[in-house]
N, C-alpha and C positions, 0 to 999 in steps of 0.2 A: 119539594126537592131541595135539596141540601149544595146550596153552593160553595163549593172549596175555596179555602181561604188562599188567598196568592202568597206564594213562599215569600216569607222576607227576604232581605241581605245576609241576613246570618242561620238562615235555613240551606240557601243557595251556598254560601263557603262551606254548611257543615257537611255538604251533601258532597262539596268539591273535594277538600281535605280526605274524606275517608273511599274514594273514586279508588280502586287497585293503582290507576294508569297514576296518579299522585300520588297515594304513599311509597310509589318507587323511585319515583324523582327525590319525593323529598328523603328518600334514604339514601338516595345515591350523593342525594347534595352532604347530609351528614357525614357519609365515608369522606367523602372530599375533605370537607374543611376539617376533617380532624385526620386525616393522615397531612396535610399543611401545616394543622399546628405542632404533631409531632415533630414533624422533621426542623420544625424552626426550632422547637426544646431539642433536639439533637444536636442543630447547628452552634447552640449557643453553648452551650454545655463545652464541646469541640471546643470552641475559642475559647471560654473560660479557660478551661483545661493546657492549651497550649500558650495562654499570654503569660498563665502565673508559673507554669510548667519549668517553660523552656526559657525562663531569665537567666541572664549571666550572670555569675558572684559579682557583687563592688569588685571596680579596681582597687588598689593598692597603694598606699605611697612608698615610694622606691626610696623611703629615709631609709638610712642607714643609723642610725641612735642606736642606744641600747636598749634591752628585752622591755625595756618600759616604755617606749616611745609610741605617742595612738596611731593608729589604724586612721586613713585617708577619712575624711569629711565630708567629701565633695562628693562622695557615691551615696546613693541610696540605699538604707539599711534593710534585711532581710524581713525586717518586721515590716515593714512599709513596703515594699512589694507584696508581701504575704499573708499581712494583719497580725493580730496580736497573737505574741506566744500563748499556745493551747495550756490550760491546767496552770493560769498563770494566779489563780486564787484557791485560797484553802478549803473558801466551804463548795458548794452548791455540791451536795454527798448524791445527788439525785442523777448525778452525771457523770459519778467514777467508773457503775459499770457498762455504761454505752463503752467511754472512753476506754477500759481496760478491754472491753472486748474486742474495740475493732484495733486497738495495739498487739492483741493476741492473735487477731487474723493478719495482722501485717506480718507477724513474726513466724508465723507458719509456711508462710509463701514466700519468704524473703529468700536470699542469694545464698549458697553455702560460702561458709568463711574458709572453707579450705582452699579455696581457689584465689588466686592473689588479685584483689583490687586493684583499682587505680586513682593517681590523684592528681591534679588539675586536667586542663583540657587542653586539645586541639594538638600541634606535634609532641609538646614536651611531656607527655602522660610517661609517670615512672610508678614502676608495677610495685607493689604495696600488699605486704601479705597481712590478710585477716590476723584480728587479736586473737582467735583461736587456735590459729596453725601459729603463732607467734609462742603461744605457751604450753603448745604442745612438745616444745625443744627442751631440752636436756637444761639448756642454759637459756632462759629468754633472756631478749635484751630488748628495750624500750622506751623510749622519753614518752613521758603524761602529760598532757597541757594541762594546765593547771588553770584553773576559772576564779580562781581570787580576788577580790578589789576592780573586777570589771566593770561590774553595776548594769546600763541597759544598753552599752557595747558586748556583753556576752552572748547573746545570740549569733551578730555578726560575726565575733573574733571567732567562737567556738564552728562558727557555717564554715570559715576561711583555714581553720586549723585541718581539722576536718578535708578540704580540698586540698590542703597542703599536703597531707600524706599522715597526720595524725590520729590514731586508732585507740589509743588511752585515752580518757577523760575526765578529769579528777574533779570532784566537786562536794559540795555539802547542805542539810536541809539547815543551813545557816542565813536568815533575809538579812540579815547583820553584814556579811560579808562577800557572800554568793547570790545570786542569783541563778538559782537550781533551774526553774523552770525558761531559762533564756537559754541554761545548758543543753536542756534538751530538746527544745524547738529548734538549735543550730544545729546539733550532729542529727538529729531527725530530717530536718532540709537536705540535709548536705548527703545525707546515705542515700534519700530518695532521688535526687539529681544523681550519684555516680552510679547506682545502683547497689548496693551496699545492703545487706541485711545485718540485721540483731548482732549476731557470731560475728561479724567482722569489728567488732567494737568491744572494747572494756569499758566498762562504767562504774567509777567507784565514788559512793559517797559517803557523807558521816552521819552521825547523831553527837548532836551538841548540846550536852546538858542546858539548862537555862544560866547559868554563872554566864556561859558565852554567847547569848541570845539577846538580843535588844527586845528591852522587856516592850514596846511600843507594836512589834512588829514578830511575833514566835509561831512557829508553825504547831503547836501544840498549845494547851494551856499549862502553867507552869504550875498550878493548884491542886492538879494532879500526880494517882502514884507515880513513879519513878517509872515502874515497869509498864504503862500505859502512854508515857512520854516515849519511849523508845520505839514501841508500836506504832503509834501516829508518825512519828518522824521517818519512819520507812515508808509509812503507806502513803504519805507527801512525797517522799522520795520519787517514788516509784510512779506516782503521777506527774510530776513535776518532768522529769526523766521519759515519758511517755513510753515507759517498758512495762515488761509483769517480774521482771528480775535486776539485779543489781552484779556483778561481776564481782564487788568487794565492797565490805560494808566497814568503817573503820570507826571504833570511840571515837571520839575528837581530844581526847584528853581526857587521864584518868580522875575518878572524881574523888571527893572529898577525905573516902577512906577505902580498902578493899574491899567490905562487905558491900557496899555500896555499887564499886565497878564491876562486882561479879554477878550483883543483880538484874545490871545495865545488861552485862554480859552474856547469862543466860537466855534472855529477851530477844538477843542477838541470835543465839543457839540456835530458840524455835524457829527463827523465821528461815534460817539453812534449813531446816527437817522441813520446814514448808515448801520450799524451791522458790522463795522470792530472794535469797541471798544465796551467791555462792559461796563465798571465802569472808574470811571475817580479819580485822587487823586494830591497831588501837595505833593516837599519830599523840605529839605532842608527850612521847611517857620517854623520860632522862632519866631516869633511876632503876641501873641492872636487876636491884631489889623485884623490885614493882613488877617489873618485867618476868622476872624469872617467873616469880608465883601465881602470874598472871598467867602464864604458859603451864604451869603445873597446873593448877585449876581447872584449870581451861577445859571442858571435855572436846568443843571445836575447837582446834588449837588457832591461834592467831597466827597468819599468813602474810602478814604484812606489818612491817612497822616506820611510820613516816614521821622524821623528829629533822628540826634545821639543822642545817650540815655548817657548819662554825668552830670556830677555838672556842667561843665561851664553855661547849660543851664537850671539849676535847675532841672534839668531831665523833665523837661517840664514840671511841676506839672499844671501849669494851662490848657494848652493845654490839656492834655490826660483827664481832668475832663470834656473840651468843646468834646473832640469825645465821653467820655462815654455818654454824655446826646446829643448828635446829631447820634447816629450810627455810627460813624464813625472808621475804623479802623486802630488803631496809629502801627506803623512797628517801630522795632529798628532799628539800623546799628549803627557799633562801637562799638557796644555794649561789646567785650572783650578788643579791643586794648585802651577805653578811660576809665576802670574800672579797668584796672592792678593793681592796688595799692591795694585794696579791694579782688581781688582773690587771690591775695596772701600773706593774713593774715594769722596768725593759725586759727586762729576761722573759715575760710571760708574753709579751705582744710581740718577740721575736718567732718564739714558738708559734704563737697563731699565724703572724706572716707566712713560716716559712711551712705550714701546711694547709695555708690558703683558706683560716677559719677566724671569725672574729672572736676575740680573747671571748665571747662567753659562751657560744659552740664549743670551744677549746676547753672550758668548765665541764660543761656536760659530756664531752669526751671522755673528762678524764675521770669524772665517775663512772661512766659505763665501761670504763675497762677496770675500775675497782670493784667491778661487778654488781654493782648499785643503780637505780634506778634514780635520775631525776625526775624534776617538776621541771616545765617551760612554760611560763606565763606569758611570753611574749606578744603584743600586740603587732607589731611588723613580719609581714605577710613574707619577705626578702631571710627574715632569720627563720620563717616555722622553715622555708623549704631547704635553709641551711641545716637545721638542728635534725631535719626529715631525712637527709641526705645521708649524716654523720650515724644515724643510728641506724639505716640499711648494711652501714658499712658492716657495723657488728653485727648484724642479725647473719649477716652473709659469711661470718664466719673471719672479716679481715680486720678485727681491730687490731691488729699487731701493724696494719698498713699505715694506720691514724696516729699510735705512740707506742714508740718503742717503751721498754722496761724503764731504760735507763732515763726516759721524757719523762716519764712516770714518774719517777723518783724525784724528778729536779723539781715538776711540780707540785710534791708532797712539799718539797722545805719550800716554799717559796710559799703554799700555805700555811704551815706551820704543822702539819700534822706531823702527831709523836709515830717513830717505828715500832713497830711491833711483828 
């Protein structure tokens, strides 16, 4: 007779474990603790989502200086809430198209720019129409913030422009002088807070031969052709900027000879036939010559031309008569730091008194009623929503409310600019 062996301990569990009446328990304990831990990955997610969401802009400091004065210190800056500007390095290529994709998905679901935005919060919201509906008028009228010499305040200044009511964004694949990709972590922040899509913004930047590239720090290799330089400087662009397009892509100055800046040029063409560039413009070009043939050439005509508004260069007088009669649209820059002499007349600080604008609002008035676009580089949160104000004015049809003819005039001699 064969005596059966007494179940061990681990006979007995294994008999228990597979019992029906316990592998029901033990599945019900599993439903359990994993609908627990989802919902704590819900909860957290939720908070994550609303601490970094729902931050207010830096305040302000309420100086009053001029357009070059910094922006408050004492607030915490947008990158430090939000971490580091995205696409703030050239290489890692393994991560352009995650990035460009889900930029493409943002830009498919974003807000239509025909409907008028708004900028700042809480009662003082003034309604703010899209760069879209801005240049679908007959005459746009508009101030660019200009991102210049800001360095690693361009994310914030560009988040506060942006809140201020600013929808132009001027900038360039320049590490020399720009910070592209601070440009476009600010107005990215900043459309995502007011709600703001793609179309409610312009975005223009450049390609900057190496002659103006700090040879330390170039978003291309400089060893390369010419016409591959141009290509990478967009496609930096374009990630830097966290778009799939560019609103206006401008030379930075023309280069060495024409054969040369037509190559550049061409470069520029394809990338319009591709739909990563809309409009095309060339900045830094003084010589009507240049221009002209440049424009003849041209099979995308250049759309834009951006040269410092000054006596040294007659203020362009012949140039701005060739874009009036081509369409073309002449941009200031300099436009305060090379007219100081002139803003600070009596006669000029009368006129800004007695329209309740500081003499360099009162600049960029007076180019927008000479039909001309400036740059405002301003760091002072007090002048964007002054400078914001003054360009509704003309969008809305009432620059004749801001300077009459004859204001106009007095401010041309007081600049020095010749009649014509």
């Amino acid at each position: 007779m064969v005596v059966p062996t007494p179940p061990t301990t681990r006979d007995r569990c294994a008999k228990a474990r597979h019992h029906p009446r316990t592998m029901m328990r033990g599945r019900r304990a599993f439903v359990i603790t994993a609908s627990v831990i989802g919902l704590g990955v819900v909860w957290l997610i939720y908070k994550t989502s609303t601490d970094s969401g729902s931050s207010s802009p830096p305040a302000s400091s309420s100086s009053s200086s001029s357009s070059s004065s910094s922006s408050s210190s004492s607030t915490v800056g947008i990158r430090d809430k939000m971490g580091a500007p995205r696409g703030h390095r050239h290489e890692d290529p393994d991560g352009d198209v995650a990035r460009e994709a889900a930029v493409a998905v943002a830009e498919s679901s974003s807000s239509s720019s025909l409907s008028s935005s708004f900028a700042g919060g809480g009662g003082g919201r003034i309604a703010i129409p899209g760069a879209e509906r801005v240049m679908s008028s007959s005459r746009p009228r508009y101030i660019m913030y200009g991102t210049a010499w800001k360095g690693d305040e361009t994310a914030d200044l560009v988040h506060e422009a942006v809140r201020a009511g600013f929808r132009f964004i001027d900038t360039a694949c320049q590490p020399r002088h720009y910070d592209e990709a601070g440009a476009g972590y600010g107005w990215r922040t900043a459309a995502d807070e007011l709600g703001l899509g793609r179309g409610d913004f312009y975005l223009q930047t450049k390609y900057t031969p190496p002659s103006g590239q700090d040879r330390n720090n170039m978003p291309y290799d400089a060893g390369i052709r010419l016409e591959a330089q141009v290509s990478r400087s967009i496609f930096v662009s374009l990630r830097n900027l966290q778009t799939t397009y560019v609103d206006s892509l401008l030379l930075h100055s023309p280069l060495p000879n024409m054969d040369e800046t037509m190559r550049a040029w061409k470069v520029m063409e394809d990338h319009v036939r591709e739909g990563k560039v809309i409009s095309l413009g060339i900045s830094n070009c003084y010589d009507p010559t240049t221009f002209r043939e440049l424009y003849e050439r041209a099979k995308v005509k250049p759309r834009v031309l951006q040269n410092r508004f000054h006596r040294e260069s007659n203020f362009d007088v012949e140039l701005r008569n060739m874009c009036r009669e081509w369409g073309v649209t002449y941009q200031t820059f300099w436009t305060l730091s090379a007219n100081r002499k002139a803003l600070s007349t009596r006669e000029w600080k009368d006129i800004a008194t007695e329209k309740g604008l500081s003499p360099e609002t009162l600049m960029y008035a007076f180019v927008l009623a000479l039909g001309h676009v400036p740059l405002s580089g301003t760091k002072d949160i007090g002048h964007m929503k002054e400078d914001v104000d003054v360009m509704l004015k003309f969008q809305r049809g009432e620059g004749g409310s801001v300077l009459s003819d004859e204001e106009i005039s007095t401010l041309s001699k007081l600049l020095g600019i010749p009649e014509h």
